[in-house]
BAFI-3210 file (N, C-alpha, C; in Angstrom, 3 decimals, decimal comma, padded with zeros to 6 digits):
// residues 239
n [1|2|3|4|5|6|7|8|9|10|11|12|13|14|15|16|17|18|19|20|21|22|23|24|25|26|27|28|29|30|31|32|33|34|35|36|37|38|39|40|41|42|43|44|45|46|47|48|49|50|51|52|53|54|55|56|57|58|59|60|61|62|63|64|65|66|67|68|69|70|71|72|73|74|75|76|77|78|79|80|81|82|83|84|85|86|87|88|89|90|91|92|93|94|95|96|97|98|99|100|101|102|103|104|105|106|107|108|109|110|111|112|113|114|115|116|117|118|119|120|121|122|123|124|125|126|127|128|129|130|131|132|133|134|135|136|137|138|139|140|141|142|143|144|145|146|147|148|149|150|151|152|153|154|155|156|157|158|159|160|161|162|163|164|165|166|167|168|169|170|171|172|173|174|175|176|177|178|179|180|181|182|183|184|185|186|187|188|189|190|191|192|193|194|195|196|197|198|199|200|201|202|203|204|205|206|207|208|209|210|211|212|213|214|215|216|217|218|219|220|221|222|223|224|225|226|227|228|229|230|231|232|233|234|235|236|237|238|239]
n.u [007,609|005,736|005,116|001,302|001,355|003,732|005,490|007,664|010,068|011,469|013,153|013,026|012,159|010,307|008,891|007,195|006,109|002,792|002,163|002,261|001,393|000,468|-000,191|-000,245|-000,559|002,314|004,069|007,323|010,050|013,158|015,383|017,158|019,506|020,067|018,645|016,881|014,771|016,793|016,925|014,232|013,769|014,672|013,668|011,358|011,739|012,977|010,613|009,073|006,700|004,666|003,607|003,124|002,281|004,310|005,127|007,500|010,477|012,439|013,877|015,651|019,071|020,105|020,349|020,287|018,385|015,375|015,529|016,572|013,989|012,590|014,379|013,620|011,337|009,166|007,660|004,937|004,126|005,475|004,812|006,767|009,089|011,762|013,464|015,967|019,235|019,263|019,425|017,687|015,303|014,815|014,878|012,778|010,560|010,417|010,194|007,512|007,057|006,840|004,517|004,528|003,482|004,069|005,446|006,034|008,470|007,550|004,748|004,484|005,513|003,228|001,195|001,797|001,599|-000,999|-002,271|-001,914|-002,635|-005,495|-006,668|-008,496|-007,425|-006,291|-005,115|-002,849|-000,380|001,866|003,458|001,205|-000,264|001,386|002,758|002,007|-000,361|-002,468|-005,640|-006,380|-008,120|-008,625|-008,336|-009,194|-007,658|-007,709|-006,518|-004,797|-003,562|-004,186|-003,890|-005,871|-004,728|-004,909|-004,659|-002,654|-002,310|-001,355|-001,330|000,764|003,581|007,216|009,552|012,390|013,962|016,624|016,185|014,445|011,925|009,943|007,539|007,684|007,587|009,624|013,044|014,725|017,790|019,421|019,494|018,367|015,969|013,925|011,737|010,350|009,146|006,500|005,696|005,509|003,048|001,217|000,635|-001,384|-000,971|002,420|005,867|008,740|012,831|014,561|017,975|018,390|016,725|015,074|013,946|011,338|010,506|012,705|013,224|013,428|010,605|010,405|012,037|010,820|010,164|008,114|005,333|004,373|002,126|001,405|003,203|003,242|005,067|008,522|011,851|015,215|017,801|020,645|023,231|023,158|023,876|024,525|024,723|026,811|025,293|026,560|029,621|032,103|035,642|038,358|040,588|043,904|046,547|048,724|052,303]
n.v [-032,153|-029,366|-027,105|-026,705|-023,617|-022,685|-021,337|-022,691|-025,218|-027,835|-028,545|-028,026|-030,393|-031,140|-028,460|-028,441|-030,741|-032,714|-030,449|-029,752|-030,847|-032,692|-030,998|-028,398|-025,026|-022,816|-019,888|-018,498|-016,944|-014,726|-013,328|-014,603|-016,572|-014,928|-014,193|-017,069|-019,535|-021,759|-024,316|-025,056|-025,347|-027,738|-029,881|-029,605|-030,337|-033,147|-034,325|-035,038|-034,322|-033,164|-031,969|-029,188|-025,677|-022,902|-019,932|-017,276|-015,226|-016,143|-019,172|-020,689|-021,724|-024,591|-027,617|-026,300|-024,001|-023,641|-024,965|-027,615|-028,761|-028,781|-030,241|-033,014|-032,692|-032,020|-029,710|-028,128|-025,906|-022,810|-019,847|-016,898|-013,767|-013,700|-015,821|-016,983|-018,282|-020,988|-023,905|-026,220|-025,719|-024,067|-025,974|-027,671|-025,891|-025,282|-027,675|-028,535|-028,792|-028,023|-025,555|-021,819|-019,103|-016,137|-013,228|-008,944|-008,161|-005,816|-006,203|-008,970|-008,849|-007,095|-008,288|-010,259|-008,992|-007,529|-009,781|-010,793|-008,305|-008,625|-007,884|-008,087|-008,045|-005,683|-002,517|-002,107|-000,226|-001,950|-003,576|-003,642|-004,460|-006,207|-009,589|-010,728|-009,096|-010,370|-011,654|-010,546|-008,302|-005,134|-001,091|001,988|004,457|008,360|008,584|007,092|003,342|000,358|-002,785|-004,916|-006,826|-009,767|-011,099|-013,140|-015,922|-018,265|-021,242|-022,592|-020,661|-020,087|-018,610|-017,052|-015,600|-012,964|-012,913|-013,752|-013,102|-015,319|-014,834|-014,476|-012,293|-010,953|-009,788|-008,995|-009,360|-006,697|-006,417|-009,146|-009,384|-008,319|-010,495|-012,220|-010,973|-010,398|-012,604|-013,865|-013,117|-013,808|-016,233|-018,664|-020,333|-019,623|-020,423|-019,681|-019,612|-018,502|-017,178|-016,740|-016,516|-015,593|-014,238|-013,084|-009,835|-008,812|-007,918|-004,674|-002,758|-001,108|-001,957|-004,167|-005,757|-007,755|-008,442|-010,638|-011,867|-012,786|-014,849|-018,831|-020,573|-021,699|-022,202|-022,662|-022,466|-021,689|-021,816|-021,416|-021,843|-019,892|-019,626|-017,575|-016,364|-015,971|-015,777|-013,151|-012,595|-010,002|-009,970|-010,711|-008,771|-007,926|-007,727]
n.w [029,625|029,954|032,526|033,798|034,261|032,998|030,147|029,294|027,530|027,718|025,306|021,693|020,319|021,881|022,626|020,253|020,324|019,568|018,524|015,981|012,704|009,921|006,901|008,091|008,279|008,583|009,919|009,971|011,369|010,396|007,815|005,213|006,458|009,190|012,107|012,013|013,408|014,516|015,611|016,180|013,796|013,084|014,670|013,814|011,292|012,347|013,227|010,921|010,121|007,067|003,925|004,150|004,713|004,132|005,594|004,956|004,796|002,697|002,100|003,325|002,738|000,713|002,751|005,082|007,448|006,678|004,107|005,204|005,135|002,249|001,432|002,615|001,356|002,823|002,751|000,903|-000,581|-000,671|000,843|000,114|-000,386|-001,253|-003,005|-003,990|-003,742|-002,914|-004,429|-004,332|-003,829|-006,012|-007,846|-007,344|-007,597|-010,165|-011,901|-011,263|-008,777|-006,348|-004,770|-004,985|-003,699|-004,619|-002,963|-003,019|-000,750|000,996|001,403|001,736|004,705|005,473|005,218|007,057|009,476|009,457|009,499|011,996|013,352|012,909|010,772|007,855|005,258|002,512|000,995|-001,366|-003,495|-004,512|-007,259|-008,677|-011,943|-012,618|-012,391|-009,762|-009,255|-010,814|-011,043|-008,604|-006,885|-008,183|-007,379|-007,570|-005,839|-005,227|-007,940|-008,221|-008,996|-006,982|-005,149|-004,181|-001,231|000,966|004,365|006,043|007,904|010,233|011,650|013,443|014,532|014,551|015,962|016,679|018,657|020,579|023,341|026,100|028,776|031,005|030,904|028,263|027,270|024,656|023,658|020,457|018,474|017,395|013,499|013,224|014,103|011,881|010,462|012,604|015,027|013,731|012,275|014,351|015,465|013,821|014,186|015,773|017,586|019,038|019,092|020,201|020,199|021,903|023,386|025,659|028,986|031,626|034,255|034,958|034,986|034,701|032,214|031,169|030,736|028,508|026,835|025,672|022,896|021,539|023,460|025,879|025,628|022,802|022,712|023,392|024,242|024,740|024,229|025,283|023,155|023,742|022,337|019,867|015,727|014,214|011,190|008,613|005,513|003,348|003,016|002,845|002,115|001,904|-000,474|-000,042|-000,382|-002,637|-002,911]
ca.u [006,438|005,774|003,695|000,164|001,857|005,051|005,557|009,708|009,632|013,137|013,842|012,636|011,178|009,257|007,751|006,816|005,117|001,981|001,538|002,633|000,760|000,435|-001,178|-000,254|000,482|003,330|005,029|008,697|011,031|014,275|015,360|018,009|019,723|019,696|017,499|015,868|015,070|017,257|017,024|012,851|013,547|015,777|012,624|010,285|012,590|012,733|008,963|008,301|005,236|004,493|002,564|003,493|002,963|005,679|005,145|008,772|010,692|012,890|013,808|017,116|020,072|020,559|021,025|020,483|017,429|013,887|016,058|016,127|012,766|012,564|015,331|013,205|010,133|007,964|007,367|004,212|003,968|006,235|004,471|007,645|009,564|012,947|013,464|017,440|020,015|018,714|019,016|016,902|014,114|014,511|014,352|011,560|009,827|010,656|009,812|006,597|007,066|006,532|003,898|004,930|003,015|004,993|005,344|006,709|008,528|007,142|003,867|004,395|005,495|001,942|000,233|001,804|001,239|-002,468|-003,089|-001,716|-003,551|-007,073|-007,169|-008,465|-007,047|-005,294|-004,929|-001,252|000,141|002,924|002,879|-000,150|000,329|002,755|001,509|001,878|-001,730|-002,854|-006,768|-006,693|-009,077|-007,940|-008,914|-008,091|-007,711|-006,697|-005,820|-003,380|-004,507|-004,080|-003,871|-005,867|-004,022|-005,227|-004,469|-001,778|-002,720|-000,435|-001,636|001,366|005,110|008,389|010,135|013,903|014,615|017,818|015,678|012,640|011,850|009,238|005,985|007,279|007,954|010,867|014,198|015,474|018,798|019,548|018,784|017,482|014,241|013,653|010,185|009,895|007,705|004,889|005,794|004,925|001,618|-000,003|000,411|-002,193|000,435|003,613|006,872|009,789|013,756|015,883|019,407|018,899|015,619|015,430|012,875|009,850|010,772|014,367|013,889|012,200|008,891|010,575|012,860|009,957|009,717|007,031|004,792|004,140|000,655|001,707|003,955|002,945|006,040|009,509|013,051|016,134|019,011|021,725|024,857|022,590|025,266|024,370|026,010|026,685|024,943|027,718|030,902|032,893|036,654|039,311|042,120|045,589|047,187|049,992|053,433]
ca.v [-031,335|-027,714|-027,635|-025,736|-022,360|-022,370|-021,694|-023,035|-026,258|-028,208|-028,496|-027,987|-031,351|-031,063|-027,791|-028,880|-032,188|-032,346|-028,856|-029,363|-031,908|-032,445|-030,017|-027,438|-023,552|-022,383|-018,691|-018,663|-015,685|-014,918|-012,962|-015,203|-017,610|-014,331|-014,859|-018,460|-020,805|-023,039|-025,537|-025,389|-026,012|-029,252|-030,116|-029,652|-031,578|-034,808|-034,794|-036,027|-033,312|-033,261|-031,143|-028,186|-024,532|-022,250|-018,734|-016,716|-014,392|-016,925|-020,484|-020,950|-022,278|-025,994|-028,158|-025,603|-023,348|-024,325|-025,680|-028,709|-028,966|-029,184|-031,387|-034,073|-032,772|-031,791|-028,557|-028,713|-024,739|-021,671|-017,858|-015,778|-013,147|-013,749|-017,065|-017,056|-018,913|-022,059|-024,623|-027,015|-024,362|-023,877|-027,657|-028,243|-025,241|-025,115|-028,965|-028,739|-030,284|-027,239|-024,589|-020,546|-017,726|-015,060|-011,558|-008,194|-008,385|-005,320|-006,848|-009,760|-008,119|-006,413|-009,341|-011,020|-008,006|-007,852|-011,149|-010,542|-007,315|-008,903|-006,690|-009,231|-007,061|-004,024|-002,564|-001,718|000,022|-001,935|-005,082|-003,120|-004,120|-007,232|-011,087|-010,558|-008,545|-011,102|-012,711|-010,178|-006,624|-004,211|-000,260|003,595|005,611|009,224|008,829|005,578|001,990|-000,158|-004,571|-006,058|-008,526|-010,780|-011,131|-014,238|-016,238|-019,396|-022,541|-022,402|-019,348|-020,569|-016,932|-016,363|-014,164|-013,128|-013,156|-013,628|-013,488|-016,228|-014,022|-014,518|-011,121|-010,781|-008,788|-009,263|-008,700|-005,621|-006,736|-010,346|-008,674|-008,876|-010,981|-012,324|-010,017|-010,486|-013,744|-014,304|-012,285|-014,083|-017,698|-019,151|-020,607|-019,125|-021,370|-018,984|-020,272|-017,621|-017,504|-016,196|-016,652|-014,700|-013,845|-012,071|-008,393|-008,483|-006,525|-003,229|-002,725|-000,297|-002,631|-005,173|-005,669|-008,284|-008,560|-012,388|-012,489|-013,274|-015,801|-019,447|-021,934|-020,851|-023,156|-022,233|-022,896|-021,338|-022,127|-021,402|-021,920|-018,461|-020,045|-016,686|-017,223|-015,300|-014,827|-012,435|-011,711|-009,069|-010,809|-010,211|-007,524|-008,224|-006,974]
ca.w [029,315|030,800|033,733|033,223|034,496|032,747|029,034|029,008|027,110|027,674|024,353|020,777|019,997|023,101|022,214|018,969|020,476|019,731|018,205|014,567|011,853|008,493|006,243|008,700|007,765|009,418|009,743|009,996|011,211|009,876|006,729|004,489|007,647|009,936|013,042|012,116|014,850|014,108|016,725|015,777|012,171|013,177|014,872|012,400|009,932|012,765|013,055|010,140|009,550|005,909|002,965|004,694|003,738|004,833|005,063|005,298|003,212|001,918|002,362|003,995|001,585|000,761|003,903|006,514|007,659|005,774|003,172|004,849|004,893|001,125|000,755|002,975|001,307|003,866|002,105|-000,579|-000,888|000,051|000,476|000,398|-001,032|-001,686|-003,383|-004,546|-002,528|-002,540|-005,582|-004,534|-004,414|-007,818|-008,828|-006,894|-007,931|-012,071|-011,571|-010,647|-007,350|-004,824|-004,810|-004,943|-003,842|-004,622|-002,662|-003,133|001,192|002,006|000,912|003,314|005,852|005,616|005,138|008,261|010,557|008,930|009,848|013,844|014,038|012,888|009,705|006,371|003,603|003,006|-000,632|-001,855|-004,690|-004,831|-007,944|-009,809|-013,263|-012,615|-012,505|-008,829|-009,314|-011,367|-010,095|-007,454|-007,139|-007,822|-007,172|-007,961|-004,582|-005,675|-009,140|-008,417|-008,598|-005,783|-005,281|-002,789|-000,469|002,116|005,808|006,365|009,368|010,586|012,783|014,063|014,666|015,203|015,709|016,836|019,540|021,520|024,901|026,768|030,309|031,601|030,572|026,924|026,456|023,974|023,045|019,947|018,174|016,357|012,774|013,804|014,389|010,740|010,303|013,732|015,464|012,384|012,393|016,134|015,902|013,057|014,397|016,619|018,833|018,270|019,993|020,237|020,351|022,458|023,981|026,850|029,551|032,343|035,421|034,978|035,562|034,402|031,245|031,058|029,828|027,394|025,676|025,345|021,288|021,313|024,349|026,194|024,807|021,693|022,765|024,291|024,526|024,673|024,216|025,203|022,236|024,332|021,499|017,888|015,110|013,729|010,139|007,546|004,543|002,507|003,682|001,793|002,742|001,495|-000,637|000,115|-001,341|-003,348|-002,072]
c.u [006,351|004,753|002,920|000,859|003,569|005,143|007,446|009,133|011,568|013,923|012,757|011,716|009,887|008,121|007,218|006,009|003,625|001,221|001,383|001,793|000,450|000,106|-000,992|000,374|001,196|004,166|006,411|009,657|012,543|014,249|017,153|018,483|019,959|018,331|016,408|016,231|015,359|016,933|015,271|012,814|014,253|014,416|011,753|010,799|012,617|011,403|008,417|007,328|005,091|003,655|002,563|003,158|003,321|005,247|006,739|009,705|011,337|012,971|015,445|018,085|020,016|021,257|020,714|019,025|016,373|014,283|016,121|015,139|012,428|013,516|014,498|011,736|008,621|007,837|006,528|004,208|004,779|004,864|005,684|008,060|011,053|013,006|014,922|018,114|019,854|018,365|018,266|015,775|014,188|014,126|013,104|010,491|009,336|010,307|008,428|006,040|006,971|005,915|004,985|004,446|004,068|005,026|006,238|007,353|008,018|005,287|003,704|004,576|004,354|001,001|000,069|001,130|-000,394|-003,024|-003,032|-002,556|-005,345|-007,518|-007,274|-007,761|-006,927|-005,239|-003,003|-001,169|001,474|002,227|001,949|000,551|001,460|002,153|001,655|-000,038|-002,541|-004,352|-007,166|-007,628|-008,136|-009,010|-008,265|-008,825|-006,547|-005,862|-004,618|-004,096|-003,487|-004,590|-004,739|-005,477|-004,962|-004,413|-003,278|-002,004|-001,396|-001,327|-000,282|002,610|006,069|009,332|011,700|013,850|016,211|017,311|014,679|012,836|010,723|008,232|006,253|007,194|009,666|011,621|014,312|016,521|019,274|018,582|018,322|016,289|013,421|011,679|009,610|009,004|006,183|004,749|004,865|003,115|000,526|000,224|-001,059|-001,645|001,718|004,606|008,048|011,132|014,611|017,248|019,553|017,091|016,039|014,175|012,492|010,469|011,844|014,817|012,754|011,677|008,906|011,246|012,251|009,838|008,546|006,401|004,760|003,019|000,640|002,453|003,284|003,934|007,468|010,630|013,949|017,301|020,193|023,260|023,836|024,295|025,060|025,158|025,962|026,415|025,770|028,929|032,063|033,757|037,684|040,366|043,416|046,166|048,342|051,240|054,649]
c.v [-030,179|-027,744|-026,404|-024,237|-021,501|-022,618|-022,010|-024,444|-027,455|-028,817|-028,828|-029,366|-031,343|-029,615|-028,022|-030,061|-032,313|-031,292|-029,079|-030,524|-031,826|-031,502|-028,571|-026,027|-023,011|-021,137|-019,206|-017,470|-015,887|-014,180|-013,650|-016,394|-016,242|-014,360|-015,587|-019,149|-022,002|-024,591|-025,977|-025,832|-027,076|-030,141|-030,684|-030,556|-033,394|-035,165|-035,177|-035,462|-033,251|-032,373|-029,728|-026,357|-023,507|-020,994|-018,083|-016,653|-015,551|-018,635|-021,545|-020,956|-023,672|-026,188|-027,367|-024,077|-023,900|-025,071|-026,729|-029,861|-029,440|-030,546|-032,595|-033,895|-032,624|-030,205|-029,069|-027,197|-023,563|-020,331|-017,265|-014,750|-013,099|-015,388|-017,872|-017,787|-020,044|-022,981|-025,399|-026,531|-024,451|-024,812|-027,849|-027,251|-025,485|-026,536|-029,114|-028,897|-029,504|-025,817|-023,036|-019,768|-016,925|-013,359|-010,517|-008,544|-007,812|-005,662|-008,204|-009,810|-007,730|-007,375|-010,276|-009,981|-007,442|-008,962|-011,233|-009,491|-007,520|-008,076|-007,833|-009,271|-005,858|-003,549|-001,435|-001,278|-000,976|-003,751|-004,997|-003,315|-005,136|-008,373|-010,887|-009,399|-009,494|-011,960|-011,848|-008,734|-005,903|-002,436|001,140|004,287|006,976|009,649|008,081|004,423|001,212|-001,867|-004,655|-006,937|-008,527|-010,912|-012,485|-014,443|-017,455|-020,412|-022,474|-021,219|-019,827|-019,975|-017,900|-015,245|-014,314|-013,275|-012,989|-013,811|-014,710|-016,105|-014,713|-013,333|-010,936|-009,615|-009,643|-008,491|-008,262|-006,883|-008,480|-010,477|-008,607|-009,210|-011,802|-011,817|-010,278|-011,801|-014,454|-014,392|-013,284|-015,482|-017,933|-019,585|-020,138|-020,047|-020,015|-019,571|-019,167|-018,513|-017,249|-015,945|-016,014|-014,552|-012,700|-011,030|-008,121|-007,896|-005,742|-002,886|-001,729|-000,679|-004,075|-005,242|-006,297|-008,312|-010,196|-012,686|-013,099|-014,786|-017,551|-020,671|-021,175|-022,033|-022,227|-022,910|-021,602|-020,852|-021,853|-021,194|-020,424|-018,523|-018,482|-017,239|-017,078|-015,013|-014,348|-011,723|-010,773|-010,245|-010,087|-009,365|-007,830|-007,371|-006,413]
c.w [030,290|031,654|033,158|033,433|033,684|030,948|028,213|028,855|026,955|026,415|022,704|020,346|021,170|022,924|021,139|018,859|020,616|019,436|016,631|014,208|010,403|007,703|007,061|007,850|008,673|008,988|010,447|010,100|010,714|008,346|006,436|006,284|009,255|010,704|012,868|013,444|014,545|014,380|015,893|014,629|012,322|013,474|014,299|011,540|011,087|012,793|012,765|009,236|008,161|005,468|003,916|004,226|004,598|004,540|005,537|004,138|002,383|002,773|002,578|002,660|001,954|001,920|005,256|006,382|007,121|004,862|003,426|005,310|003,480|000,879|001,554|002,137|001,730|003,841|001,168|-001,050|000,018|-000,407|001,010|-000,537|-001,558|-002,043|-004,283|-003,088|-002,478|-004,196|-005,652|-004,746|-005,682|-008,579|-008,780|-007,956|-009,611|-012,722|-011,624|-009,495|-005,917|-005,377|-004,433|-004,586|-003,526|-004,652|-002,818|-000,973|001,583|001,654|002,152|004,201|006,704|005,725|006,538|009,346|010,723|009,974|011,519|014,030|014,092|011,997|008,662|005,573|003,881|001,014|-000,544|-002,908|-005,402|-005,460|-008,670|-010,971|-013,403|-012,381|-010,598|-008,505|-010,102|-010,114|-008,990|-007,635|-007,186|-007,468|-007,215|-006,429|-005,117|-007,115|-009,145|-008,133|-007,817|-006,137|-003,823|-002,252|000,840|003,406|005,895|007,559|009,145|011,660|013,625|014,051|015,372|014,578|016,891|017,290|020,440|023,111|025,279|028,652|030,451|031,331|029,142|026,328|025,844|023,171|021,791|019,339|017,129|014,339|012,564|014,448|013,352|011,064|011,627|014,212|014,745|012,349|013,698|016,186|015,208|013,415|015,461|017,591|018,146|019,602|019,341|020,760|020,812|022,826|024,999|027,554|030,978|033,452|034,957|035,504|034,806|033,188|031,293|030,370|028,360|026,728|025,478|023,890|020,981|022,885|024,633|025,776|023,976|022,228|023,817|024,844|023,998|024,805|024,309|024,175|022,781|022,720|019,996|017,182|014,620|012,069|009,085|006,546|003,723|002,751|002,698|002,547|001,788|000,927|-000,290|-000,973|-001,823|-003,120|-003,605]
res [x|x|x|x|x|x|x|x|x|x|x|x|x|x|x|x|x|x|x|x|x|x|x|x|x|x|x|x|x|x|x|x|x|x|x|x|x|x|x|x|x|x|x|x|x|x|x|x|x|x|x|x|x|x|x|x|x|x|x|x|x|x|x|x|x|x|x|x|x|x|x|x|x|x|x|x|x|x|x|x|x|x|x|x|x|x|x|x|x|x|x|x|x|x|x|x|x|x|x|x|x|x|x|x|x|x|x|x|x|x|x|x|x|x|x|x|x|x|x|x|x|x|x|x|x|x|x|x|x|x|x|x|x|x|x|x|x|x|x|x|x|x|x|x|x|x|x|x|x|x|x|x|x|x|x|x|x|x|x|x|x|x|x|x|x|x|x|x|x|x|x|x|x|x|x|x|x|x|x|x|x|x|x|x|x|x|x|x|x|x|x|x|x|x|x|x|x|x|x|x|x|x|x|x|x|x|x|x|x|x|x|x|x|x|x|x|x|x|x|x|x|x|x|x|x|x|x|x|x|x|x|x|x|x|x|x|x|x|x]
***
């Protein structure tokens, strides 16, 4: 356990002890298996935690990232935007057997960063006129109509960074910056899984991406598998 002054937690089940519980809503960084916290979603999957709802763009692939979360079931509802990749997703979903809210990204993007900045609602053009507007207000600013969305909050954020110093202020890497950051903001506790921890001072206040405020518990996963979700090579050329 982390002493009162120190938010380094010696390993993923340990930050996660005690934080997570049933029914909980949980943000999730990472776009497709690019910068998820892996180690935290292993976690989350030994825990046990149940009825779950997941906010994050998508939902790993079968076996690996959030995916296998579903496959134990401890998913009752996804809010994301990308929802391909993943067959069990689809069973579950077309099944009955797992809730959908379903966003345009840059839509939840807005919604997460909403919900960290302390803004309720925001109105968008984007989805006017699509079942994605469906139930919701709408409104003409300008001679274009506009969707009201809602703020996205989290109980808990378990973001993916390449580094933090000790404050909890974090780098991350190139496009593994993705939904992290929004991710972070709109949790209530956010637990962050870097590669690399470092003494207070040791990165400069100008290559800070998220601040330590945001952040309250931090694991080091040194070795993440980093698995490609696609890997597509060149065939051999024929001689």
């Amino acid at each position: 356990m982390a002493t009162a002054k120190s938010k380094q937690y010696p390993s993923a089940a340990a930050a996660l002890d005690g934080l997570v519980a049933d029914g909980q809503t949980l943000a999730v960084g990472g776009f497709g298996l690019c910068g998820i916290p892996e180690a935290l979603i292993a976690a989350l999957r030994d825990s046990g935690v149940s009825g779950l709802t997941v906010i994050s763009n998508n939902a790993g692939v079968d076996g690996f990232g959030l995916g296998q979360l579903l496959t134990t079931r401890q998913i009752k509802k996804m809010i994301s935007s990308y929802v391909g990749e993943n067959k069990e997703f689809e069973r579950q979903f077309l099944g009955g057997e797992l809730e959908l809210e379903f966003n345009p990204q840059g839509t939840l993007a807005e919604r997460l960063r909403a919900g960290g900045a302390g803004i309720p609602a925001f109105f968008t053009a984007t989805g006017y006129g699509t079942i994605v507007a469906e139930g919701k207000e709408t409104r003409e600013f300008d001679g274009r109509m506009y969707v009201l969305e809602t703020a996205l909050k989290a109980d808990v954020s378990l973001v993916k960074a390449w580094k933090a110093d000790k404050a909890g202020n974090l780098v991350f890497h190139k496009t593994a910056r993705n939904f992290n950051p929004a991710a972070a903001m709109a949790g209530k506790v956010c637990v962050v899984e870097v590669e690399e921890l470092v003494e207070i001072g040791a990165i400069e206040p100008d290559h800070v991406h998220l601040p330590g405020i945001y952040v309250q518990r931090i694991v080091v996963n040194a070795t993440p598998e980093k698995r490609i979700e696609q890997r597509t090579i060149r065939q051999p050329e024929d001689n």
